[in-house]
C-alpha positions in Angstrom: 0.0 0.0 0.0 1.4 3.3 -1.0 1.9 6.2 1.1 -1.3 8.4 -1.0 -3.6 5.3 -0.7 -3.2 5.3 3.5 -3.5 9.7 3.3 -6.2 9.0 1.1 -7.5 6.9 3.8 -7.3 8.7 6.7 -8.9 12.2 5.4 -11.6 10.2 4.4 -12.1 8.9 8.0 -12.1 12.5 9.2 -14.6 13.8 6.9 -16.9 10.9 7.9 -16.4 10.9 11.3 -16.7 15.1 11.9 -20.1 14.4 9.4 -21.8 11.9 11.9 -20.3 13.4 15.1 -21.9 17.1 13.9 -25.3 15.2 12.5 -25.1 13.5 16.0 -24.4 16.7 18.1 -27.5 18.5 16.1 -29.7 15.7 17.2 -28.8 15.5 20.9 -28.9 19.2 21.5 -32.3 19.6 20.0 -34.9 20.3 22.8 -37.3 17.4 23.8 -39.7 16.9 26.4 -37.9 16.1 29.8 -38.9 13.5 32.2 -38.6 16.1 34.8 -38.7 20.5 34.9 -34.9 21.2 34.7 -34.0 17.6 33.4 -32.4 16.4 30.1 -34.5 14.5 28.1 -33.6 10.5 27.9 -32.6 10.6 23.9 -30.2 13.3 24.1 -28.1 11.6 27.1 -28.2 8.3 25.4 -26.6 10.0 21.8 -24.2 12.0 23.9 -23.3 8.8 25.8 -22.8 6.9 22.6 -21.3 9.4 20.6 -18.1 7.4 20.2 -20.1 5.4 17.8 -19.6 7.7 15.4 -15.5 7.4 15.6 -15.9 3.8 14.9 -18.6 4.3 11.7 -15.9 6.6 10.2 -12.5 4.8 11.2 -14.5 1.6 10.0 -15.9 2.4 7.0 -12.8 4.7 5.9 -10.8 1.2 6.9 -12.9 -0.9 5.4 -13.2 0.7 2.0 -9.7 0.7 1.7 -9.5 -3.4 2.3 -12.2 -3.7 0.0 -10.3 -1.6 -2.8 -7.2 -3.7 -2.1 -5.0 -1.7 -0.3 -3.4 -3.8 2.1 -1.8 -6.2 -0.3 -1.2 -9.2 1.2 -1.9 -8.3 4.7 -5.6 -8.0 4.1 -6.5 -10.7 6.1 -4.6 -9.8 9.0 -6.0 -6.1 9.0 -9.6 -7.5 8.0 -9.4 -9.4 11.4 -8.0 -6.5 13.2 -10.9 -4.3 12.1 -13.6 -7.2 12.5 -12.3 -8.3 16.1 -12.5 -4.1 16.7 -16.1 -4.0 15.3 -17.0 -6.6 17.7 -15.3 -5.1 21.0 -17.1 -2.0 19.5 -20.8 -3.4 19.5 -20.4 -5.1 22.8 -19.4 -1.5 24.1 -22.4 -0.1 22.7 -24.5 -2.5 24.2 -22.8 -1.8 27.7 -23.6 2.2 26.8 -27.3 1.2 26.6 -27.6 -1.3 29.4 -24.4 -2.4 31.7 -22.9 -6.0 31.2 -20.9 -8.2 33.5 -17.3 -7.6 33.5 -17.4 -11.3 32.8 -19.4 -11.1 29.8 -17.0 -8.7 28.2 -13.8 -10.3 28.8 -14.9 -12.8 27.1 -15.9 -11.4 23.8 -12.8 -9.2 24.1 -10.6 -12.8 24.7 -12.5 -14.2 21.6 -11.8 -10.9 19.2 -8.3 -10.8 20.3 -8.2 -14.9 19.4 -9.4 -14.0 16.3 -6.8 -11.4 15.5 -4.0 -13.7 16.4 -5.1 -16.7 14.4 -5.6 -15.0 11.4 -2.0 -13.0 12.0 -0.7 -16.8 12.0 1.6 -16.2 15.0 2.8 -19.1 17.0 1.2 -20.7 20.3 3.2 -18.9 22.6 3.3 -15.7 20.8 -0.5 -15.8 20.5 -1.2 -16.4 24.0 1.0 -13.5 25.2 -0.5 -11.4 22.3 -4.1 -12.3 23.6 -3.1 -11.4 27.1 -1.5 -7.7 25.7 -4.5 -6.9 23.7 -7.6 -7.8 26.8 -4.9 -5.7 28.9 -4.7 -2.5 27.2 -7.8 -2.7 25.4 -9.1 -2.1 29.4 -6.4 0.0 30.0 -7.7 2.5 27.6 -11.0 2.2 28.4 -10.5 3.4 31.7 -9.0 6.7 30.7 -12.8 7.7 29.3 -13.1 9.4 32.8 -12.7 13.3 31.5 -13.2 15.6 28.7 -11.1 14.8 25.4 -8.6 12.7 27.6 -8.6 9.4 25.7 -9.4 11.3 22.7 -5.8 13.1 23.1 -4.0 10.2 24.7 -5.3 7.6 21.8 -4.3 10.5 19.0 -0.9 10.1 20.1 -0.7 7.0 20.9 -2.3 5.9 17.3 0.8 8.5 15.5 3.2 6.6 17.3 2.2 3.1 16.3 1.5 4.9 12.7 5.4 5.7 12.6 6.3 2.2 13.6 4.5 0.9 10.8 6.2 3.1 8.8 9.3 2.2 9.7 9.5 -1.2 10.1 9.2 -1.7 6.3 4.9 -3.2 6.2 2.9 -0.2 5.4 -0.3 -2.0 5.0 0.1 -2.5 8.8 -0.5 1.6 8.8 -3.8 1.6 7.3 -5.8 1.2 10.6 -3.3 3.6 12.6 -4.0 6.2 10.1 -7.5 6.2 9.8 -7.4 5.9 14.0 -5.5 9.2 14.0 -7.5 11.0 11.6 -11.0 9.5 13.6 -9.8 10.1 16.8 -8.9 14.2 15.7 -12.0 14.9 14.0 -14.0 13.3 16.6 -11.9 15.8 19.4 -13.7 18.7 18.2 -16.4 17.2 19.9 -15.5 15.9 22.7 -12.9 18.6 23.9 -14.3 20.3 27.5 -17.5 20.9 27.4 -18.1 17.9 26.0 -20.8 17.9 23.3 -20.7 13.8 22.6 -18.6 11.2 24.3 -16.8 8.5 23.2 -18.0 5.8 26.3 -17.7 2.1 26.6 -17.9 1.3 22.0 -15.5 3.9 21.5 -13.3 3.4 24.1 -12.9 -0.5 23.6 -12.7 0.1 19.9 -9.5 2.5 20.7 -8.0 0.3 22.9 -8.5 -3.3 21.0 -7.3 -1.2 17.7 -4.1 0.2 19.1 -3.0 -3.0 21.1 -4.2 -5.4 18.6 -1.8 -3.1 15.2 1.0 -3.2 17.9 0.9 -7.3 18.5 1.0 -7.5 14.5 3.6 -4.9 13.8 5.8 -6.7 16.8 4.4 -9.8 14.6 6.2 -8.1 12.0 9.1 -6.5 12.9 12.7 -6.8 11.5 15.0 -9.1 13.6 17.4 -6.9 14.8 14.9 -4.6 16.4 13.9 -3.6 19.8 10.1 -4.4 19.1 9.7 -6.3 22.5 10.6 -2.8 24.1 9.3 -0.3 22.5 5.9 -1.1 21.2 4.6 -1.4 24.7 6.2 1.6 26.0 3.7 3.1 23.9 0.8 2.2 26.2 2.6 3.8 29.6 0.3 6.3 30.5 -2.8 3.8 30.0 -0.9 1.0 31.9 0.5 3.5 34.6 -3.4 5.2 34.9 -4.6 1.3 36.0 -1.8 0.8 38.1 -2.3 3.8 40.0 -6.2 3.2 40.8 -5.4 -0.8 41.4 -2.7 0.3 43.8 -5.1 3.0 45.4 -8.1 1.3 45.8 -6.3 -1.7 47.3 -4.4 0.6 49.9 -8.2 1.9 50.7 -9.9 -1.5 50.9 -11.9 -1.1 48.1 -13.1 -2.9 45.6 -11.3 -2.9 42.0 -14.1 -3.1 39.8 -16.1 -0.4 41.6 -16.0 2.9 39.7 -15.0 6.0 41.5 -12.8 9.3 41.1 -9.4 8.7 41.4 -8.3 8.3 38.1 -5.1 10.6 36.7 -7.7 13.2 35.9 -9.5 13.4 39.1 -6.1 13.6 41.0 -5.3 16.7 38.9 -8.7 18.6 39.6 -8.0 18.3 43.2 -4.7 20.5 42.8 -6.7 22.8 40.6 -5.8 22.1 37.6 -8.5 22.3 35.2 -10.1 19.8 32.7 -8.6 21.0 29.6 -5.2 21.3 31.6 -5.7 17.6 32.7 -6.1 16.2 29.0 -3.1 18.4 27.7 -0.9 17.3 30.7 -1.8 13.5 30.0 -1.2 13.8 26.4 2.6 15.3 26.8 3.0 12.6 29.2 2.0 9.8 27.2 4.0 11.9 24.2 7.5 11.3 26.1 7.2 7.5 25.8 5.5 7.2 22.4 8.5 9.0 20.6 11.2 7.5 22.9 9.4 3.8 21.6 9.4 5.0 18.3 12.9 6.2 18.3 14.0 3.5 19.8 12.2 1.3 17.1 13.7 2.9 14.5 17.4 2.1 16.0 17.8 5.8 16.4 18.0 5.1 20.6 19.5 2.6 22.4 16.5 0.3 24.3 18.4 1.9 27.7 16.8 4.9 26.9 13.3 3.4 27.4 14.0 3.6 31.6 13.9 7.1 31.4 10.5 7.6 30.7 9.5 4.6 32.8 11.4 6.1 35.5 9.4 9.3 34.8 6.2 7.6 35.1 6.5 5.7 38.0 7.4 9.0 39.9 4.2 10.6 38.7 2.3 7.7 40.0 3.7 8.0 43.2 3.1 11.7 43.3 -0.5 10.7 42.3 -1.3 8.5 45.1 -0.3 10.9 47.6 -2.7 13.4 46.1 -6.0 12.1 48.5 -8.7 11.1 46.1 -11.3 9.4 48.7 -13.6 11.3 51.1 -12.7 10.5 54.8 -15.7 8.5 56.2 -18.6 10.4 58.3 -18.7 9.5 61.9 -21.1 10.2 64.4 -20.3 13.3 66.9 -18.6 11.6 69.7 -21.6 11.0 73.1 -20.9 13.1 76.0 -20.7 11.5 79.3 -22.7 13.2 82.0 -20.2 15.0 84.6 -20.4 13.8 88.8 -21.6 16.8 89.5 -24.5 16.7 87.2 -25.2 12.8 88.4 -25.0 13.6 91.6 -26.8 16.4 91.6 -29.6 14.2 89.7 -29.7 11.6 92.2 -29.8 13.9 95.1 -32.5 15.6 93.8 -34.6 12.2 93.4 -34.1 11.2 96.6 -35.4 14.1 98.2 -38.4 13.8 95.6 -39.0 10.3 97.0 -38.3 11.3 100.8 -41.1 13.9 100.5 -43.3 11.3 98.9 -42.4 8.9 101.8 -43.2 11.7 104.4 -46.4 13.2 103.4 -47.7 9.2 102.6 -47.1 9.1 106.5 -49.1 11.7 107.5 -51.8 11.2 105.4 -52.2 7.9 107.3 -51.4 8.9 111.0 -54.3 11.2 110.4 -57.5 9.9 109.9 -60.6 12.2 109.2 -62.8 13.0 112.3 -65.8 11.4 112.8 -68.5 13.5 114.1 -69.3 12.8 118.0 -73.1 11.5 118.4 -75.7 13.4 118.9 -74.1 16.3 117.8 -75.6 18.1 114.3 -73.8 20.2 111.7 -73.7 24.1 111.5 -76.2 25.4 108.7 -74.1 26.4 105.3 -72.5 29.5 105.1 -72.1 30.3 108.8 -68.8 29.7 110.2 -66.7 26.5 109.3 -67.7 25.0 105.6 -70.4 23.0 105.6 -69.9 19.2 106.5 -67.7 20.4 109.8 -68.6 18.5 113.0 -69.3 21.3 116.6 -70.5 20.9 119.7 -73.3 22.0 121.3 -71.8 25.2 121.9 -70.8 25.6 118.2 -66.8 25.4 118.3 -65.8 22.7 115.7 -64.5 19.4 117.3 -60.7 18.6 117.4 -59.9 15.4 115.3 -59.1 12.4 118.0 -54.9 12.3 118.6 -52.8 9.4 117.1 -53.5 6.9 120.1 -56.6 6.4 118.6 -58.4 7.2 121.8 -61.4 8.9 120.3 -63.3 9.2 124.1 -60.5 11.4 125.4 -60.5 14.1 122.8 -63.7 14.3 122.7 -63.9 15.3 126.8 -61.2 17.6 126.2 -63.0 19.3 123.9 -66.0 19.7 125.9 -64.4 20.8 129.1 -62.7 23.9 126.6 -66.4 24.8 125.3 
């Protein structure tokens, strides 16, 4: 394939995808009813969520057209089971986009593409399995840096232009085709999906980015001259995917959390929380990946010694420790700590009850030691309203009688009380 045919290839993708991405932006910013005042209406989430559909329609059918116009010489049946184990990682991601699948589920179609890719490559046992291995890895890898605004976008661009050179370089251009049209995809599709982000590229385009990339890097290794430091540098190219999954494995195992539980501490979460902005965050995770993608590629093309490769390694295992010390989980509510009640306040509590109860006790007492008077006999009641209320017991000569004493010796008071009248 010559070097027009894979340009021609590649401006074609970009045309097709900034077509669909702009028909598909129209459609999801057109108003519709909401389900709720103030909500977004269901349609327009779902095309923004699935937006990177439209990546894959135009790498794929820019890529496709190209195999079908034979362009790839005689690898078109490796890069015809590149782009059809792609097109499969892609529709499973869609589906996922619509309704979520088991992680299960989707390593397996992902194991089963990448099989696919390998057999028809025609590489050997052991170089398939460890070829299957690379591509389920980074094809996740990827996937997990969908977590801001234009940052796998960015990161996949320049990843995609350094696997293009290596194609270049190591003498099989047909292995470029896919590369090319990635690169070209991938930019048009940016305008797009840079902060605010109009459409996103989600689960179908993120897995198609991933599988594509790791899947042209296992054939152009496949490939390679002997002589060259393939084993090396192609996977440097995948660094700051690689180093982005290390970092949350490491940092949700340190918290106790689960590793397939979704939460914000990703590269570009960690980089909000010391102000640095979205836009800042994609740049800054492009340039990084940028160091290892050209020192891979330079190294590839012999121009490095493979010694070189530890620098940017070095580099990013620096930045991942710097990372984790950047907190990314909320400290855990707790309850405000229970006062104890002071002595003075418990003592003061219980004094006061027993002097409650003491009082109770006493005037129990004297309500029992002194019974109500019993009016003497023969002796009648004053009329109402003179003197003592009505009901009181007098004697004869009209002084009220004196209740009988606590002896109970009813026959003595009453004497007393006549002698005083």
């Amino acid at each position: 394939m010559n070097v027009l045919g894979i340009i021609a290839s590649g401006v074609a993708a970009l045309f097709i995808t900034v077509a669909l991405a702009k028909s598909a932006r129209r459609v999801a910013l057109r108003p519709h009813i909401p389900d709720e005042p103030g909500g977004r209406a269901p349609r327009a989430e779902a095309l923004r969520r699935t937006g990177g559909a439209t990546a894959v329609l135009g790498i794929g059918t820019a890529t496709g057209a190209a195999l079908w116009l034979g362009a790839a010489d005689d690898a078109a049946g490796s890069v015809g089971g590149l782009l059809a184990g792609a097109g499969a990682v892609a529709a499973l991601g869609l589906v996922h986009d619509l309704k979520p699948l088991w992680a299960a589920l989707r390593l397996t179609v992902q194991t089963a593409a990448a099989v696919l890719v390998v057999c028809l490559a025609g590489l050997s046992p052991a170089a398939g399995v460890l070829a299957v291995v690379w591509i389920v890895l980074v094809t996740n890898a990827f996937a997990l840096l969908d977590h801001a605004d234009g940052l796998l976008t960015a990161v996949g661009l320049v990843t995609a232009a350094g696997m293009l050179a290596c194609a270049f370089v190591g003498g099989d251009p047909a292995l470029a085709l896919l590369p090319a049209t990635l690169v070209a995809g991938l930019a048009g599709f940016l305008l797009h999906n840079w902060h605010p982000a109009r459409l996103r590229l989600g689960a179908c385009g993120a897995q198609f980015t991933g599988f594509a990339l790791a899947a042209s890097g296992a054939l152009i290794q496949a490939a390679a001259p002997s002589g060259r430091a393939a084993w090396a540098a192609l996977p440097a190219l995948a660094t700051v995917a690689l180093a982005d999954s290390a970092l949350v494995l490491i940092s949700r195992r340190r918290a106790a959390r689960s590793p397939l539980r979704a939460t914000d501490d990703h590269i570009a979460h960690r980089l909000r929380r010391v102000r640095v902005t979205v836009p800042g965050a994609a740049v800054l995770t492009a340039l990084w990946a940028g160091v290892p993608v050209a020192t891979g590629a330079l190294v590839y093309a012999e121009l490095l010694h493979p010694a070189f490769l530890l620098l940017p390694l070095a580099g990013t295992a620096a930045a991942v420790y710097a990372l984790l010390r950047i907190p990314a989980y909320a400290p855990p509510r707790t309850a405000p700590p229970r006062t104890a009640p002071s002595r003075t306040a418990t003592s003061r509590a219980t004094q006061d009850r027993t002097t409650t109860a003491r009082r109770r006790t006493e005037a129990a007492d004297a309500g029992a030691a002194i019974p109500a008077a019993a009016p003497a006999t023969g002796v009648k009641g004053s009329a109402p309203g003179r003197g003592a209320p009505t009901g009181t017991a007098r004697t004869a000569a009209g002084h009220p009688t004196v209740p009988p004493p606590p002896n109970g010796r009813p026959a003595e008071a009453a004497t007393a009380a006549a002698e005083r009248g």
